[in-house]
C-alpha positions in Angstrom: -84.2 -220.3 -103.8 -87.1 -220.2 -106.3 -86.8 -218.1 -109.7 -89.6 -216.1 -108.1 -87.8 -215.2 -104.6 -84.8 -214.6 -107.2 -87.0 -212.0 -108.5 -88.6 -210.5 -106.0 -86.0 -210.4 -103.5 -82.3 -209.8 -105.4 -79.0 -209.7 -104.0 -76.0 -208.4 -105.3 -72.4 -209.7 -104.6 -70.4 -208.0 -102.0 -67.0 -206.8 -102.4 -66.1 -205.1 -99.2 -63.9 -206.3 -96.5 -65.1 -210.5 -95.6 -65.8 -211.3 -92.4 -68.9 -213.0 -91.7 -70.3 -209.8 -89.5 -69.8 -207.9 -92.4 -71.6 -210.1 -94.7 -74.2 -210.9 -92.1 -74.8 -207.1 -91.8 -74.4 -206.9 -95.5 -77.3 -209.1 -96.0 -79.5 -207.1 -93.6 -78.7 -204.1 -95.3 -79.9 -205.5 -98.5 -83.2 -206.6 -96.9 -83.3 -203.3 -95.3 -83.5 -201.7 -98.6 -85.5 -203.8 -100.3 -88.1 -203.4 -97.5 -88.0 -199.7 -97.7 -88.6 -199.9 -101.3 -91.9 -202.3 -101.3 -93.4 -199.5 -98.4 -92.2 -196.3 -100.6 -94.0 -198.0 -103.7 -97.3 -198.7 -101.8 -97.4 -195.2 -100.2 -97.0 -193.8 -103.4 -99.7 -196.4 -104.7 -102.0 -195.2 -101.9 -102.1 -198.4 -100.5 -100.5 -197.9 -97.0 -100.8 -194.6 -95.1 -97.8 -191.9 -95.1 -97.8 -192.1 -91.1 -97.9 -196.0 -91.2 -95.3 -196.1 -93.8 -93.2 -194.0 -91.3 -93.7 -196.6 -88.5 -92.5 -199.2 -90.7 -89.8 -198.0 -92.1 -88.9 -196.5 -88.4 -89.2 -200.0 -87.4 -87.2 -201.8 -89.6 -83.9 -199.1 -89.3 -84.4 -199.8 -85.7 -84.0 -203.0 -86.4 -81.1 -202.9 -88.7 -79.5 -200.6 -86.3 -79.7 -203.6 -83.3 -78.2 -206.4 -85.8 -75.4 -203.7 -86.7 -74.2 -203.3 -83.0 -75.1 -207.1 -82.2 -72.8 -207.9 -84.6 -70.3 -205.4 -83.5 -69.9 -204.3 -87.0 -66.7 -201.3 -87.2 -66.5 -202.2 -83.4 -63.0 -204.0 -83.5 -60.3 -201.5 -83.4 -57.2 -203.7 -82.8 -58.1 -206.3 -85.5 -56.8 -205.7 -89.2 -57.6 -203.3 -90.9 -59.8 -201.7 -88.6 -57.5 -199.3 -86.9 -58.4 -196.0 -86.5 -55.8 -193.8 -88.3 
């Protein structure tokens, strides 16, 4: 990765429970969010339209609510620590 991609595109370490849906989902999150944040800062700018902001960001939480139940994220009650209480 580039010094530039660095930039534009951070990531911060995660510290929850490893297994590679989580991070895989964690990941996706991140994108999510930094996704979000470029469309909020152009529709403030004036650059993209409220409504077509909307869409977007509709779009992409549609999206990162598919790869969540792809990857069966919170899905696997009999495996560690998991178990509902």
């Amino acid at each position: 990765m580039t010094d530039r991609d660095e930039f534009l595109y951070p990531r911060s370490r995660y510290y929850g429970d490893v297994k590679p849906e989580n991070l895989v989902f964690n990941a996706n999150l991140q994108e999510f969010a930094q996704k979000v944040n470029y469309i909020c800062n152009l529709e403030t700018a004036g650059k993209v339209a409220p409504e077509a902001a909307y869409k977007q960001i509709k779009e992409l939480w549609h999206n990162l609510r598919q790869s969540k139940q792809e990857l069966a994220v919170g899905q696997h009650p009999l495996r560690g620590d998991d178990r509902e209480k």
